[in-house]
C-alpha positions as CSV (number, residue, x, y, z in Angstrom):
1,X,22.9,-31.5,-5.4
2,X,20.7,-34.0,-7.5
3,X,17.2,-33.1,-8.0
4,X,14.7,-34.7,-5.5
5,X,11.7,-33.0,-6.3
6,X,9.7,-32.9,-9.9
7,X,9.9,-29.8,-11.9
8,X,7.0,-28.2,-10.7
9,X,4.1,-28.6,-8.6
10,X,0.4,-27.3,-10.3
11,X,-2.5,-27.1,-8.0
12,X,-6.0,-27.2,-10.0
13,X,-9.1,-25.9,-8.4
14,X,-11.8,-23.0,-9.2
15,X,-11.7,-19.9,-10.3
16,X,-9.8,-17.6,-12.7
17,X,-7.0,-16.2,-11.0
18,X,-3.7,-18.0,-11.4
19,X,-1.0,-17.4,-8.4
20,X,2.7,-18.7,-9.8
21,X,6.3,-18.8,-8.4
22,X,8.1,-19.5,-11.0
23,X,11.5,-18.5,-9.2
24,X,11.0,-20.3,-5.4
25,X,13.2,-23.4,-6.4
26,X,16.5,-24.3,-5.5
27,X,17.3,-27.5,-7.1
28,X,19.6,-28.9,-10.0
29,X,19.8,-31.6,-11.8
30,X,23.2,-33.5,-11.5
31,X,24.9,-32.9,-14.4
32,X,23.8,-28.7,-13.4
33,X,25.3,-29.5,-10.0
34,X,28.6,-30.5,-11.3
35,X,28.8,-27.5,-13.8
36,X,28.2,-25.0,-11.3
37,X,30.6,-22.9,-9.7
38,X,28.6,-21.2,-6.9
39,X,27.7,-22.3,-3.6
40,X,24.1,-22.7,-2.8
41,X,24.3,-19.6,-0.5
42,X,25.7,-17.4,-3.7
43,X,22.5,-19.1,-5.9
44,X,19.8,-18.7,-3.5
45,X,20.5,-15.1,-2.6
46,X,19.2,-14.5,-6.5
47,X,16.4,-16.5,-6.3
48,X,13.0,-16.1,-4.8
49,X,12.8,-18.4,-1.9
50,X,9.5,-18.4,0.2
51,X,7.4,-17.2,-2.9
52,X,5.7,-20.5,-3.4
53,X,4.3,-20.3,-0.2
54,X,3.0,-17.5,-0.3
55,X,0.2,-19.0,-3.3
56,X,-0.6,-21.4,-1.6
57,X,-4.2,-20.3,-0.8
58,X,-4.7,-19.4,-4.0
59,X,-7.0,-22.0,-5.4
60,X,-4.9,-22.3,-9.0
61,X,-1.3,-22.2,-8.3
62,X,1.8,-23.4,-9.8
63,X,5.6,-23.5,-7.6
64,X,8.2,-24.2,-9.7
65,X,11.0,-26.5,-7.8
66,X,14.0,-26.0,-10.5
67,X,16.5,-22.7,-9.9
68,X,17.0,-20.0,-12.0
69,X,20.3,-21.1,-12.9
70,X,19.3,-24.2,-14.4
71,X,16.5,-22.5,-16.9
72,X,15.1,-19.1,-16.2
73,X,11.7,-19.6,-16.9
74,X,11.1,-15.5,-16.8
75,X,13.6,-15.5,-20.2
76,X,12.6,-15.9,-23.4
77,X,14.1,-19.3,-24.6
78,X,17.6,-17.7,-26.2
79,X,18.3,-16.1,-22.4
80,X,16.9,-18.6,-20.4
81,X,20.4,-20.1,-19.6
82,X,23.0,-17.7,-18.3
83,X,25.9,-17.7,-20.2
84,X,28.1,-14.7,-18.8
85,X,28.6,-12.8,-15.9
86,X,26.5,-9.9,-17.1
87,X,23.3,-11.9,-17.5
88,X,23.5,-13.5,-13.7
89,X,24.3,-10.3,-11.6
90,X,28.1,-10.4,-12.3
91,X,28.5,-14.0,-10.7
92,X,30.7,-16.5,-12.6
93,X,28.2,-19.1,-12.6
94,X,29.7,-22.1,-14.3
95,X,33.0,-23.9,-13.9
96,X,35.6,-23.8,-16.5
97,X,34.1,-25.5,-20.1
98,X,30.5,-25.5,-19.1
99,X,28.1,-25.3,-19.7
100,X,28.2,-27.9,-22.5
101,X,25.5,-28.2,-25.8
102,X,23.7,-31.2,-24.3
103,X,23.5,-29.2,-20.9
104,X,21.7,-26.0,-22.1
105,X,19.3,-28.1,-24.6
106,X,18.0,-30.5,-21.8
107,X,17.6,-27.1,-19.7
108,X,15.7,-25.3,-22.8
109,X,13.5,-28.6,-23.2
110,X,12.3,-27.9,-19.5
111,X,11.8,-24.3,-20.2
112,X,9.8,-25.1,-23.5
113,X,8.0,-27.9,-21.4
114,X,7.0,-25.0,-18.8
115,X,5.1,-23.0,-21.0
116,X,3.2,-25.6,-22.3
117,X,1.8,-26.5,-19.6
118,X,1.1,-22.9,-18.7
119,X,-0.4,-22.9,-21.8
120,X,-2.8,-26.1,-21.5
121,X,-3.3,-24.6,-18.1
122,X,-4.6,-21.2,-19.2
123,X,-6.4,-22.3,-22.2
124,X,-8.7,-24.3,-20.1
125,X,-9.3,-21.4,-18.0
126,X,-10.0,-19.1,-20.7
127,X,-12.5,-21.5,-22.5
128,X,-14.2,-21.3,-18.5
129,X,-13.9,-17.3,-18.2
130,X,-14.2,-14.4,-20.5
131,X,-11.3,-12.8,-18.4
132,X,-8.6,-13.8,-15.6
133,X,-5.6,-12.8,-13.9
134,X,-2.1,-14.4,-13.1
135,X,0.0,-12.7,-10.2
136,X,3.2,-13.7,-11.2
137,X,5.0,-13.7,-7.6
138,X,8.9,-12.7,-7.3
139,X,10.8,-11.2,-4.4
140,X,14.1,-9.2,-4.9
141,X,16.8,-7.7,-2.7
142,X,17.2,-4.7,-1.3
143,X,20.5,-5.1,0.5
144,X,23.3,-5.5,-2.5
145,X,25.8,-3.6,-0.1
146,X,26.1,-6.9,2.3
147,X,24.5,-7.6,5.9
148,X,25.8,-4.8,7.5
149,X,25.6,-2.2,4.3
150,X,22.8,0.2,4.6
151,X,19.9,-1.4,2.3
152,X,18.6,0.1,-0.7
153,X,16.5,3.9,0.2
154,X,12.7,3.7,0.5
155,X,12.2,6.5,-2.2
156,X,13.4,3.3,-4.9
157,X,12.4,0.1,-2.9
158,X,8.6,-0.3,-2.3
159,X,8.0,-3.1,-0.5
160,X,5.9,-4.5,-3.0
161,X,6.7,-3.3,-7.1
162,X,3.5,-3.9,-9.2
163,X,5.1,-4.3,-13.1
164,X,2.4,-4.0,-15.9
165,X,5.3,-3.1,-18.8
166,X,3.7,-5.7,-20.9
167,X,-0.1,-5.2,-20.5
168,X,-2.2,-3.0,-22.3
169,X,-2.2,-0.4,-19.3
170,X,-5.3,1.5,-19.7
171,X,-7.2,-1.7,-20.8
172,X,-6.8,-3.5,-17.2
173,X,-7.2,0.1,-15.8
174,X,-10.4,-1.0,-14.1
175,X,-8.8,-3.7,-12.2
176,X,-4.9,-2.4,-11.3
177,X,-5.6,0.7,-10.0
178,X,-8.1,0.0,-7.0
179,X,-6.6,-3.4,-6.6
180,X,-3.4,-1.5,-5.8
181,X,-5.3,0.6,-3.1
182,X,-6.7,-2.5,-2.0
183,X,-3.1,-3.5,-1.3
184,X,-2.1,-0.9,0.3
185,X,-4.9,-0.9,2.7
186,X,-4.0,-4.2,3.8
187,X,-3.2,-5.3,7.6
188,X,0.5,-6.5,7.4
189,X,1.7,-7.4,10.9
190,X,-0.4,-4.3,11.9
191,X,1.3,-1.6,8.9
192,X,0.5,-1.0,5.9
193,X,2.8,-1.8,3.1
194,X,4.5,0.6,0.4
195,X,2.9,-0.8,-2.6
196,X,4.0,1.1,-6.1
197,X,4.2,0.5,-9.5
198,X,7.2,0.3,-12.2
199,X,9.6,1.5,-9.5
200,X,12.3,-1.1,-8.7
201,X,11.3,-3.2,-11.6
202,X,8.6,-3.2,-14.5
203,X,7.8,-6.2,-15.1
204,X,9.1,-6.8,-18.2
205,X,9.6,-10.6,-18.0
206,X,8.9,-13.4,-20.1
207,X,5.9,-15.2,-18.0
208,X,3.8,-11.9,-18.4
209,X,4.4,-11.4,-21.6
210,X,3.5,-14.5,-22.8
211,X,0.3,-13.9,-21.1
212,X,-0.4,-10.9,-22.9
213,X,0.6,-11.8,-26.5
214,X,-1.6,-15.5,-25.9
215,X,-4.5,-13.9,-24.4
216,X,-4.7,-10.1,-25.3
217,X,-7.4,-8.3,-23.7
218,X,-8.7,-11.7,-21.8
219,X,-5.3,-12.2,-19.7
220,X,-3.9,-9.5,-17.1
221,X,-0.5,-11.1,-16.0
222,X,0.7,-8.5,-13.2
223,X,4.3,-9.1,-11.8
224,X,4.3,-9.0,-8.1
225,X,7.9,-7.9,-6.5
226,X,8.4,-8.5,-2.3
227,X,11.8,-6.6,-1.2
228,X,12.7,-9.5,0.9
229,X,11.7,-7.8,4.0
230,X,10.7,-11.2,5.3
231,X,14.0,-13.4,5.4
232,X,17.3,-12.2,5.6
233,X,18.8,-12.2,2.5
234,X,22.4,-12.9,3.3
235,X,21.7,-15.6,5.6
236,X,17.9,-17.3,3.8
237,X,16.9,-17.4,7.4
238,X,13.0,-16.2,7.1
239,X,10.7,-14.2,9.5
240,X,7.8,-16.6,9.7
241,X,5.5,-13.7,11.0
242,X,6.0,-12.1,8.0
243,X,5.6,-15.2,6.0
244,X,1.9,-15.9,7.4
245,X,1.0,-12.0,6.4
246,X,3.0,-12.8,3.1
247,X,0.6,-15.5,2.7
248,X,-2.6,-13.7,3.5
249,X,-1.8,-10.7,0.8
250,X,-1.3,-12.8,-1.8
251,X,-5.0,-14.9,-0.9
252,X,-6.7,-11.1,-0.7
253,X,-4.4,-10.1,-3.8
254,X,-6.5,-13.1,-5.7
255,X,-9.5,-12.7,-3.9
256,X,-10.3,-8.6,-4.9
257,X,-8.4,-9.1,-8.1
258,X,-11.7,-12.1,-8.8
259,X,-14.5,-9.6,-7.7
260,X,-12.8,-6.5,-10.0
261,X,-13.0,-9.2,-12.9
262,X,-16.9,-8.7,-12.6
């Protein structure tokens, strides 16, 4: 369908933690609308819908608007636009032909524009602040087997996957490990949530990273992974209970992750 929103929204404010969702959009442009070859169902069971609202009450937050399957923005440039099967879950994502040169350069030009702005973005906060933190928010499925399989066991599907692959682990020591227990100490809906680190993923993507390399020591980017435990992710329909608490953890995420900066 043809793109009605801009790439990305950035909300400015205080402070030196950085909330993104850089996976909650859905939209195309045209000419990636009539290359495609999945449904929107088949594209937005692979993306991270409901993410951007959950920053939302994080002072400095950026949603990104555009899908995956235009630009991947948690790809380094050369990967950023699926090519095969293999590098989008097995789905055949374009029609026969496409995608075409002009195609993947306008869709790498976005992806380059991203992380300059990032850049300009974080630069300005690091001039402010000796240190700060971006929670890089994703979500990811647990259910691969269909609606009625039996979803993925507990033992390897936290309900929220803290990946620090790419930080200097013992460095930002001091502020992962009690802002984990923090996390896990949190009222969700009346529970507490299974909150574990480098166990359904590790956070090895691009956004973080970045972070690391352009700020090292001064920047702790720390990959945040929902199972989607609060929409069904067959249908996209969402639990808006769980949403709300979704909402709150992320604020207190950014909140204790501010006083642990010192």
């Amino acid at each position: 369908m043809p793109v009605v929103s801009p790439w990305w929204t950035v909300q400015h404010g205080p402070g030196r933690v950085v909330a993104t969702a850089i996976h909650d959009g859905h939209e195309v442009r045209s000419e990636v609308a009539a290359a495609i070859a999945l449904g929107d169902a088949e594209r937005m069971r692979e993306e991270d819908p409901f993410t951007g609202q959950a920053t939302l009450d994080v002072p400095i937050h950026i949603v990104v608007h555009r899908s995956r399957f235009e630009f991947d923005l948690n790809r380094p440039p050369e990967g950023a636009v699926y090519s095969t099967p293999e590098e989008s879950w097995g789905l055949d994502l374009w029609k026969p032909g496409a995608p075409g040169e002009a195609l993947v350069r306008t869709s790498l030009e976005l992806h380059d524009e991203y992380y300059r702005m990032l850049a300009e973005l974080l630069d300005r906060i690091a001039d402010r602040h000796r240190r700060f933190v971006l929670l890089d928010i994703h979500s990811y499925n647990h259910r691969r087997d269909g609606p009625e399989g039996e979803p993925a066991p507990p033992e390897s599907a936290p309900d929220v996957n803290i990946g620090t692959f790419s930080m200097p682990r013992e460095h930002w020591a001091f502020l992962i490990d009690p802002l984990m227990e923090a996390m896990r100490g949190f009222d969700f809906n009346g529970r507490k949530l299974d909150v574990r680190e480098n166990v359904a993923f590790q956070g090895r993507g691009n956004q973080t990273r970045f972070v690391h390399e352009r700020y090292p020591e001064r920047g702790c980017a720390i990959a945040v992974e929902f199972k989607k435990f609060f929409m069904d992710e067959w249908t996209g329909s969402p639990d808006p209970d769980e949403l709300a608490a979704m909402r709150r953890f992320v604020a207190f995420m950014a909140a204790q992750a501010d006083r642990l900066l010192g």
